[in-house]
PAZAPA-4460 file (N, C-alpha, C; in steps of 0.05 Angstrom, whole numbers, plus 32768, in hexadecimal, padded with zeros to 4 digits):
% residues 205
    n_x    n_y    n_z   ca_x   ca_y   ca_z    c_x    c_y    c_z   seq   type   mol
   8011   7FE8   8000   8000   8000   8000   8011   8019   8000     1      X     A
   8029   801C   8010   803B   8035   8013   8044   8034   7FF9     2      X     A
   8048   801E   7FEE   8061   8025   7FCF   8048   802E   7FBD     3      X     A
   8034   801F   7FBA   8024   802E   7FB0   8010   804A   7FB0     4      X     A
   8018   8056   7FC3   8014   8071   7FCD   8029   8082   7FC0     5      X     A
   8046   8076   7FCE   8060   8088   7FC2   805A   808B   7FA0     6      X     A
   8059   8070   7F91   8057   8075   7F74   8046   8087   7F67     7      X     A
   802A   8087   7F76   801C   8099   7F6F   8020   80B8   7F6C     8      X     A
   8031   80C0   7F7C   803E   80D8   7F88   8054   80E1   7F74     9      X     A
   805B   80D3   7F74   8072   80D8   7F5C   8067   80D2   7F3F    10      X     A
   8053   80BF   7F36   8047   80C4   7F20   8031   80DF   7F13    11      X     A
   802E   80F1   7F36   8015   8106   7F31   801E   8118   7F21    12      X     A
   803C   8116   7F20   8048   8131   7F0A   8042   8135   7EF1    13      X     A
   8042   8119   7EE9   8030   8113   7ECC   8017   8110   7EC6    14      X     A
   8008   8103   7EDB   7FEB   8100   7EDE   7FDD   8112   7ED7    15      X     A
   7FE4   8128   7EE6   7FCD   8144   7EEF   7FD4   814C   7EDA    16      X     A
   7FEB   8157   7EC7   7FEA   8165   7EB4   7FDA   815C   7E9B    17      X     A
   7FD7   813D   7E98   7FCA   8129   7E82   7FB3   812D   7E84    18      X     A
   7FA3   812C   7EA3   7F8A   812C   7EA2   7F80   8150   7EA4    19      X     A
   7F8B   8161   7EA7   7F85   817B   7EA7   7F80   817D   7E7B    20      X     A
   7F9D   817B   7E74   7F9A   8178   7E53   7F7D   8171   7E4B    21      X     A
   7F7D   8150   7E4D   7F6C   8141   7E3E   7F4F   814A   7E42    22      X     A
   7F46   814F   7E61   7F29   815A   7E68   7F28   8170   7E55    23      X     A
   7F3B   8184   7E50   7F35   8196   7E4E   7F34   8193   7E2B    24      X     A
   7F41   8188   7E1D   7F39   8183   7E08   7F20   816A   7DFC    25      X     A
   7F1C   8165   7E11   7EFA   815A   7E12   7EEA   8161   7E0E    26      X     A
   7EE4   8179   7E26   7ED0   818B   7E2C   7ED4   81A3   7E0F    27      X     A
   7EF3   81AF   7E06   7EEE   81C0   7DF4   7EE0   81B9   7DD6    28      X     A
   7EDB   819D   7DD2   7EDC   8199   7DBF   7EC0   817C   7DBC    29      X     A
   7EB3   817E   7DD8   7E9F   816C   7DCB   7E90   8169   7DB7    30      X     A
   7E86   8182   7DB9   7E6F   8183   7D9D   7E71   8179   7D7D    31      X     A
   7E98   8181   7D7C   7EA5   817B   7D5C   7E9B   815E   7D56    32      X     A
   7E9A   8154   7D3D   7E95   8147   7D33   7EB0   8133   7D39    33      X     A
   7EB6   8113   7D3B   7EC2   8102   7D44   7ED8   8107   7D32    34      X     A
   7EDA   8109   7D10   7EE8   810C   7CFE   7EF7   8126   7D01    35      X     A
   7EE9   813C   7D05   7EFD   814F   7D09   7F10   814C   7D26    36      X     A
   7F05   8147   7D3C   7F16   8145   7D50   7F2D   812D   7D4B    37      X     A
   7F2D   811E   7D2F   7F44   8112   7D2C   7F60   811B   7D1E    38      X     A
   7F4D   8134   7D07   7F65   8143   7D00   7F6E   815C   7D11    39      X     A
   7F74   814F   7D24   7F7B   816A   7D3E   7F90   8159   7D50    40      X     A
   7FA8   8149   7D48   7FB9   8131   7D5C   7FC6   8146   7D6B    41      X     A
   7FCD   8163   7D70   7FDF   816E   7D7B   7FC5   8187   7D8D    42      X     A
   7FAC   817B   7D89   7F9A   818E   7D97   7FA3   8190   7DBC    43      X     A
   7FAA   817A   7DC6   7FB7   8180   7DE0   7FC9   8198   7DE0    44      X     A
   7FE4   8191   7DD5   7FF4   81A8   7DD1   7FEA   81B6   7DD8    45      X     A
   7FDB   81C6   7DC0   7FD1   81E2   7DC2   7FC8   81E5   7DD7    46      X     A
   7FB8   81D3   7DEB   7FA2   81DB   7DFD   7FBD   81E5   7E1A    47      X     A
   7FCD   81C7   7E14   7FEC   81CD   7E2E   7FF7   81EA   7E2D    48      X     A
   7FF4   81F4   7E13   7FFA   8219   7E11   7FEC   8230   7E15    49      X     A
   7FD5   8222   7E15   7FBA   8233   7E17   7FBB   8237   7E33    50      X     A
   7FC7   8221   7E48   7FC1   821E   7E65   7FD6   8235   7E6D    51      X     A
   7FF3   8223   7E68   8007   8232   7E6C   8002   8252   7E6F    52      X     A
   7FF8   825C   7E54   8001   8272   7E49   7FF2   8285   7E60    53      X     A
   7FD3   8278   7E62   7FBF   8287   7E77   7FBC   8281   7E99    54      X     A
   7FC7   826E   7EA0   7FD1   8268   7EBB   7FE9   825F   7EC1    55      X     A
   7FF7   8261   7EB4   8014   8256   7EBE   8015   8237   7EBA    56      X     A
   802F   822B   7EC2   8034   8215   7EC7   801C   8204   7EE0    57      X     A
   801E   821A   7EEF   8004   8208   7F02   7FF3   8200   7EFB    58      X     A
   7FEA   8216   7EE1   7FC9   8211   7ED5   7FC2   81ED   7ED0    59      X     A
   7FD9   81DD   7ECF   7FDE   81C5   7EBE   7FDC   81AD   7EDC    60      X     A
   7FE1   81B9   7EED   7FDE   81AC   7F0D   7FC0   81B2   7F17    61      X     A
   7FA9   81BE   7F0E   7F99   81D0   7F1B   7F89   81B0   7F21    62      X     A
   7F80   81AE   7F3E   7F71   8191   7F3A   7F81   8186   7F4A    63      X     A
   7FA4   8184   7F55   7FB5   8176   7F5F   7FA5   8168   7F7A    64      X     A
   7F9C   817F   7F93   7F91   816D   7FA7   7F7E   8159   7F98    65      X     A
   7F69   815D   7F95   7F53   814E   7F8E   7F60   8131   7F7C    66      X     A
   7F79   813B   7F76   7F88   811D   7F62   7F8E   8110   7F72    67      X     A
   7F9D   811F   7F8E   7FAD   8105   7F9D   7F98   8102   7FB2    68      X     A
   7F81   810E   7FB6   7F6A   80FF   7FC7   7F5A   80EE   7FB8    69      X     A
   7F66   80EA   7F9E   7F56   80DB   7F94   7F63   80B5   7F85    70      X     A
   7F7B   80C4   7F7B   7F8F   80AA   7F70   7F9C   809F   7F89    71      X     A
   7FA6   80B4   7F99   7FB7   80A1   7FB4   7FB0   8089   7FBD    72      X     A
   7F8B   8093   7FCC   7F7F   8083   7FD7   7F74   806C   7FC2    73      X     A
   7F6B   8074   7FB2   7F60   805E   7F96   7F78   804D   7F94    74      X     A
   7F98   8049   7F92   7FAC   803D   7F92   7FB6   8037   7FA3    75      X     A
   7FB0   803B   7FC2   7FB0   802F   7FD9   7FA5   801A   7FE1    76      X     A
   7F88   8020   7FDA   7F69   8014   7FDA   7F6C   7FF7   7FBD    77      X     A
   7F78   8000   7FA9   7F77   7FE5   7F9A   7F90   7FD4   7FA3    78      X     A
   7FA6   7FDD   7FA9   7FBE   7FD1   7FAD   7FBB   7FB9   7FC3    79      X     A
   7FB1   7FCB   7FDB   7FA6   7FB7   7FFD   7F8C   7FAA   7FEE    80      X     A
   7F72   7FB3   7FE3   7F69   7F9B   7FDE   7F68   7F87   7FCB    81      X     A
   7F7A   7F90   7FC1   7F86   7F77   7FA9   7F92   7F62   7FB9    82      X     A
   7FA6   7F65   7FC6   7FB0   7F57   7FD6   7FA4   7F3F   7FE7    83      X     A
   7F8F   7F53   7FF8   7F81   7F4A   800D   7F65   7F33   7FFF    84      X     A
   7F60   7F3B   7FE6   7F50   7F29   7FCD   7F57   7F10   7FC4    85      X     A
   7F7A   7F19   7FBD   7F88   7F00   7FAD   7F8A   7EE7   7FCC    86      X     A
   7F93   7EF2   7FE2   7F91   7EE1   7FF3   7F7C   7ED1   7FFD    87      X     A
   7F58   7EDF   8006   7F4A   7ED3   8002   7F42   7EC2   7FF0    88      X     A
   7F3C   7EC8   7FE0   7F39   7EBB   7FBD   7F4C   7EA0   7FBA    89      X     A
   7F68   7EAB   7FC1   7F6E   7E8C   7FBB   7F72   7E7C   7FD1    90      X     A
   7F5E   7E7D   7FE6   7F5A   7E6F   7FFD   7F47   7E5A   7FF4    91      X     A
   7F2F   7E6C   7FE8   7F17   7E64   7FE4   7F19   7E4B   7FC8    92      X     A
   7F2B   7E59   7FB3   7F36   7E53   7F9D   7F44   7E34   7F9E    93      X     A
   7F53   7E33   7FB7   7F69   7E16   7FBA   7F55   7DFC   7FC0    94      X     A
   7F3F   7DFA   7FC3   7F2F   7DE9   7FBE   7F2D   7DD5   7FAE    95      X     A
   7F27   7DEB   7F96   7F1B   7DDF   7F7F   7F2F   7DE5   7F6A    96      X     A
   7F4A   7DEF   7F79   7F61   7DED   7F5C   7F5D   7E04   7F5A    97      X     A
   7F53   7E1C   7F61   7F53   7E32   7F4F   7F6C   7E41   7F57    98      X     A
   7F7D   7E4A   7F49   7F8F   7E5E   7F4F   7FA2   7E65   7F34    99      X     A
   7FB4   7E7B   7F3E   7FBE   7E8A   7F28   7FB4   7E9B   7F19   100      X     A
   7FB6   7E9E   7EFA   7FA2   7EB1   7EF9   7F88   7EBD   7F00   101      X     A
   7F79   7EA7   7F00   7F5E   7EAD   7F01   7F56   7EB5   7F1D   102      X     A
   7F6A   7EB0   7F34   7F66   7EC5   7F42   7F72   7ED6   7F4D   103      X     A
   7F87   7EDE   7F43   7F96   7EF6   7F34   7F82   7F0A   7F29   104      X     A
   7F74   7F09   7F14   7F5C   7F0D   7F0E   7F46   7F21   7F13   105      X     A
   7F3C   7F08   7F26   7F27   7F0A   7F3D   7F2F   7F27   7F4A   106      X     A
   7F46   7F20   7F5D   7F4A   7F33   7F6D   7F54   7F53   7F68   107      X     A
   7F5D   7F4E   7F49   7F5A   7F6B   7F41   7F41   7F74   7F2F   108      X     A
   7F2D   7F60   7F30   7F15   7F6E   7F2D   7F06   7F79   7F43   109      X     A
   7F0C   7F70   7F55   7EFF   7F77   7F6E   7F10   7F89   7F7A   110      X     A
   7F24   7F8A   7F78   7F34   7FA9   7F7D   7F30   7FBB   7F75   111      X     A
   7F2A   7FBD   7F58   7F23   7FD5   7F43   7F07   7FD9   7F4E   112      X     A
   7EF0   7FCE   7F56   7ED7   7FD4   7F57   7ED8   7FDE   7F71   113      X     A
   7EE2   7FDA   7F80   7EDF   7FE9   7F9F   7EF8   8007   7F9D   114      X     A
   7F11   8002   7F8F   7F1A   801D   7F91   7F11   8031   7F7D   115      X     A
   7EF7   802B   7F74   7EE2   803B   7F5C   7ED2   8045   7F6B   116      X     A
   7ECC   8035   7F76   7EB0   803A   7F89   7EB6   8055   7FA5   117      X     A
   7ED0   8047   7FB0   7EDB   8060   7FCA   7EE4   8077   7FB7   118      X     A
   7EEB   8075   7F9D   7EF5   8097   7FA2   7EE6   80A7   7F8A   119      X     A
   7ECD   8093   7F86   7EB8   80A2   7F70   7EB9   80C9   7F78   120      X     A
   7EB8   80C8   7F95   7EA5   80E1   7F9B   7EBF   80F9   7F99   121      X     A
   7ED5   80F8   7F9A   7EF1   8106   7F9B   7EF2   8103   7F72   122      X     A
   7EEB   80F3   7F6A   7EF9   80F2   7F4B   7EE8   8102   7F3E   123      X     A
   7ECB   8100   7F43   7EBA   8116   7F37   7EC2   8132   7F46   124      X     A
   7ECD   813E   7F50   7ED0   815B   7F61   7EF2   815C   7F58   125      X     A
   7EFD   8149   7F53   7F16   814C   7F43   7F12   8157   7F26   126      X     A
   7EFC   8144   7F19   7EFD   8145   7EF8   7EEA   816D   7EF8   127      X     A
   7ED7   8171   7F0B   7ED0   8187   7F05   7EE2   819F   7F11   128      X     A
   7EF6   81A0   7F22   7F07   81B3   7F26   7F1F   81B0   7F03   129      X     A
   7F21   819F   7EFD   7F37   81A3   7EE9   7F2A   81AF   7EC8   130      X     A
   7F07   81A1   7ECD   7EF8   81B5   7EB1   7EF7   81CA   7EB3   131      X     A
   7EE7   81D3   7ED0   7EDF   81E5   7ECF   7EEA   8203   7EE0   132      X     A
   7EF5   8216   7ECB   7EFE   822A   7ED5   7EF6   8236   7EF6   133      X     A
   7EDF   8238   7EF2   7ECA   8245   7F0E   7ED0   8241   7F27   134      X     A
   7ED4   821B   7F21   7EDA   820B   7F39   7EF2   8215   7F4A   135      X     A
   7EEF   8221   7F5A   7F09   8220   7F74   7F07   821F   7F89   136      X     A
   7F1C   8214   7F97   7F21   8221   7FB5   7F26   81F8   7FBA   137      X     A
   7F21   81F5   7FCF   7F24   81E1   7FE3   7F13   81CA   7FE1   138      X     A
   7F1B   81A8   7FDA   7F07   8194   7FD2   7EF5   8190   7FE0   139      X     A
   7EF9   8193   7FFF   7EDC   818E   800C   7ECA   81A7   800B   140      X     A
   7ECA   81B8   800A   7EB3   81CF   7FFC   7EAE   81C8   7FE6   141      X     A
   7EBE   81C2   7FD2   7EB0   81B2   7FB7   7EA0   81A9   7FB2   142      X     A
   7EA4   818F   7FC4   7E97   8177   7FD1   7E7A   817B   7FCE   143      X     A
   7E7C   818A   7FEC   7E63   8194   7FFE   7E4C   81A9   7FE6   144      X     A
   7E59   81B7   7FDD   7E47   81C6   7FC6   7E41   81B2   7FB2   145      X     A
   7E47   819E   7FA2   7E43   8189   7F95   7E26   817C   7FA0   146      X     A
   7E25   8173   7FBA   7E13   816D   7FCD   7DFD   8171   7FCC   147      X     A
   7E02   818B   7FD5   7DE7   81A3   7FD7   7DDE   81A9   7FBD   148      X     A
   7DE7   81AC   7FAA   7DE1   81B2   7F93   7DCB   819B   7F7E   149      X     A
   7DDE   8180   7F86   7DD0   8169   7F77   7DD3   8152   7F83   150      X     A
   7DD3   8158   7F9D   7DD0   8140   7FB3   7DE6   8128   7FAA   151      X     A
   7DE0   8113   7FC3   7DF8   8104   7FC5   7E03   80ED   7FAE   152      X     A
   7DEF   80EF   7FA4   7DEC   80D7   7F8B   7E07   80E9   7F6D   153      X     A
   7E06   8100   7F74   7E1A   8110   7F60   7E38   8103   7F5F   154      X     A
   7E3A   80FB   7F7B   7E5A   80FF   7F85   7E5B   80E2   7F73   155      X     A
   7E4F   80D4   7F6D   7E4F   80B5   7F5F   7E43   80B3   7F42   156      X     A
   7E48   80CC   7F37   7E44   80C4   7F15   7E61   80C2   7F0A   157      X     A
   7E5E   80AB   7EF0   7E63   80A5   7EE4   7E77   808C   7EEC   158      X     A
   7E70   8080   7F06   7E74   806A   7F16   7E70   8057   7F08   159      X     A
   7E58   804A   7EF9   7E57   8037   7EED   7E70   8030   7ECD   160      X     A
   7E75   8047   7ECA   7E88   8049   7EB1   7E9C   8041   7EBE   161      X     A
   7EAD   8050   7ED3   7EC3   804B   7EE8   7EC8   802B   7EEC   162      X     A
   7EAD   8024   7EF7   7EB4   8001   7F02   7EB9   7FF6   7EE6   163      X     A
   7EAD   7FF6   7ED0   7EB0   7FEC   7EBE   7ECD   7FEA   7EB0   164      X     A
   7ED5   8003   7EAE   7EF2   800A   7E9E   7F0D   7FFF   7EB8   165      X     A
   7EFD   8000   7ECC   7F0B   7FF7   7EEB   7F16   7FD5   7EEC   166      X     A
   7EFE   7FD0   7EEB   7EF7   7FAC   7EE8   7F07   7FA3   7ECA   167      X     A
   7F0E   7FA5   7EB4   7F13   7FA4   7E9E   7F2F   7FA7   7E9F   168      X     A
   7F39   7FBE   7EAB   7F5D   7FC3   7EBA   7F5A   7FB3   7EC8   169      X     A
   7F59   7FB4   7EE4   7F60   7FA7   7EF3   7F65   7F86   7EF3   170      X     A
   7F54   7F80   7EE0   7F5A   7F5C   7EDE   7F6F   7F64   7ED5   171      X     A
   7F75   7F64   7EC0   7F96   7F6C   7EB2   7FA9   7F6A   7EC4   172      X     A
   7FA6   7F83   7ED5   7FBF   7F8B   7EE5   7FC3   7F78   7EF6   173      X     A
   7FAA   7F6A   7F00   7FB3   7F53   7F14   7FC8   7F3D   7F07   174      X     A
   7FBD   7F34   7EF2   7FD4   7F20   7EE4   7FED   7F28   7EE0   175      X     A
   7FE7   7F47   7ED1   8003   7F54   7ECE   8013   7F4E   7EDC   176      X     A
   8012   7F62   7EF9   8024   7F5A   7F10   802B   7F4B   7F18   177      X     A
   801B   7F2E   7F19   8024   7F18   7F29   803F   7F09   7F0C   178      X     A
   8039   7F0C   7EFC   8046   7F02   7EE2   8062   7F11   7EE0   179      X     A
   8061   7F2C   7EE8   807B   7F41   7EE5   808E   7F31   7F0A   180      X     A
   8075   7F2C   7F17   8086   7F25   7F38   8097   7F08   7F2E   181      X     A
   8082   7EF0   7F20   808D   7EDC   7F1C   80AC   7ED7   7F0D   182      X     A
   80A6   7EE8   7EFB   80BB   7EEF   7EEC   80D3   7EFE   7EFA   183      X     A
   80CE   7F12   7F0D   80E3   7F1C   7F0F   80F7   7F0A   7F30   184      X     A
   80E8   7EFF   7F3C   80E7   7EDE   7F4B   8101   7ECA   7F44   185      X     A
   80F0   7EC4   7F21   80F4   7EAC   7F0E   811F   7EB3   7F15   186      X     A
   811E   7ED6   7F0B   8134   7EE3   7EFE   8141   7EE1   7F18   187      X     A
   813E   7EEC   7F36   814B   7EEB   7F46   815F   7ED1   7F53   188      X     A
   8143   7EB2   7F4C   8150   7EA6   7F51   8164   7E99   7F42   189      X     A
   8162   7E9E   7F2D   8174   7E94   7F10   818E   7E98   7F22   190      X     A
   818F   7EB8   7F26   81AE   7ECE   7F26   81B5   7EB2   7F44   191      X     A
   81A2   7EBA   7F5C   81B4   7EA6   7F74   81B3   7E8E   7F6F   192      X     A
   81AE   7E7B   7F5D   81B8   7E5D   7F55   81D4   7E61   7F46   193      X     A
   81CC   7E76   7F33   81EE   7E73   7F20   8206   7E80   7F35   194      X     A
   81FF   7E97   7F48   8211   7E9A   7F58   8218   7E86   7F75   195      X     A
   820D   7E7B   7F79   820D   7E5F   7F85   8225   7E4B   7F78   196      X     A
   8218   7E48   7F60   8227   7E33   7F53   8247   7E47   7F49   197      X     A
   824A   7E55   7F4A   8268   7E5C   7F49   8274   7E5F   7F57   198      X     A
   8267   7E66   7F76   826B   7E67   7F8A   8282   7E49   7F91   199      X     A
   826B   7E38   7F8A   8269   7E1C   7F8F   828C   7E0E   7F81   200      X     A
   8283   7E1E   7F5C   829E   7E14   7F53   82BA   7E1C   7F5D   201      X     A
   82B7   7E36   7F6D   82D7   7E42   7F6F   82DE   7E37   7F8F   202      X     A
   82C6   7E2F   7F9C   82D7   7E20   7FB6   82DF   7DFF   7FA9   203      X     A
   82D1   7DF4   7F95   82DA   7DD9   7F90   82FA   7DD5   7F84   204      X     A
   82F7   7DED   7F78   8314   7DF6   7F68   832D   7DFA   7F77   205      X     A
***
C-alpha cells in the first residue's frame, strides 16, 4: 500500500497535466463532428499553450488536491484489496484446483470495483475543478455545494462507466503483476543458482 501511494506521487507530475489537457480538449470540442476532431492530432498542444500562456505553468496542475485525494487513495484502496482478494480467493479457490490466473483475475476485478466505488465522489469534484474555470477554492466546499445543489446521488455519476472501464483493467493488471513478480523471481533465482555453482566450482578447484 505505501509503495503504491509513493508511486502515485511521483507519477502526479504527469497525471494532472494529461488530464487537465485532455478534459479540456473534450469539453472544447464536443459538438465537432468525430471526423474533424481527427484532423486536429496536435489539438492538445495548442490547448498546453492556451493554458500556459493564460495561467502559467500551474494552470496545467489546477485540480492537483482533488487528484491526490483521489488516485492516492484509489491506489492504496486497489493495491491492499487486491491483495487481501487474491488471498481469500485462493483459499476458497484450492479446493477445487482453482488458482493462478483466474484468481489473479478475480481479485483485480474486485479491486477495481471497490477502488471505483470509494473515490467516485472526489473524481467527479476533481474532473469539474479541472473543466471548469469558475470552480475554485478548497475540495470539501466543492463537495458540499455539489450536494446541495443536486444531492447525494451527483457525487456518483458516471460510476457505472468507472466500474466498467475499472473491472476490464484491473483483471489485466492482476495477471500482469503476478506474471512480471514470477518472472522477475524466475530471474533472481537463475542469478543465486549460477552464483552458487561457481561459488561451488572455485572452492573444488
Amino acid at each position: 500500500v505505501l509503495a503504491a501511494t509513493l508511486a502515485e506521487l511521483c507519477c502526479m507530475v504527469f497525471y494532472v497535466p494529461h488530464d487537465v489537457i485532455t478534459q479540456k480538449v473534450q469539453m472544447q470540442h464536443a459538438a465537432l463532428p468525430f471526423t474533424r476532431s481527427l484532423k486536429s492530432p496536435f489539438r492538445g498542444v495548442e490547448v498546453m499553450r492556451s493554458v500556459i500562456a493564460q495561467q502559467g505553468v500551474r494552470g496545467l496542475y489546477k485540480g492537483t488536491r482533488a487528484h491526490l485525494l483521489s488516485y492516492v487513495p484509489e491506489s492504496a484502496c486497489w493495491w491492499g484489496s487486491y491483495e487481501l482478494g487474491k488471498s481469500i480467493l485462493g483459499r476458497l479457490g484450492a479446493p477445487l484446483n482453482i488458482t493462478g490466473p483466474p484468481v489473479h483475475m478475480a481479485a483485480g476485478i474486485c479491486a477495481g470495483v471497490l477502488a471505483a466505488a470509494v473515490t467516485s465522489p472526489i473524481d467527479v469534484v476533481r474532473t469539474r475543478m479541472q473543466c471548469d474555470p469558475q470552480i475554485q477554492g478548497a475540495v470539501w466546499p466543492i463537495l458540499t455545494k455539489i450536494v446541495q445543489k443536486e444531492g447525494p446521488q451527483a457525487l456518483f455519476k458516471g460510476l457505472g462507466m468507472s466500474i466498467a472501464f475499472d473491472t476490464i483493467l484491473s483483471a489485466g493488471s492482476g495477471i500482469r503483476f503476478e506474471w512480471i513478480m514470477w518472472f522477475s523471481r524466475r530471474e533472481q533465482k537463475e542469478e543465486m543458482e549460477s552464483s552458487k555453482s561457481v561459488q561451488s566450482h572455485v572452492a573444488s578447484a
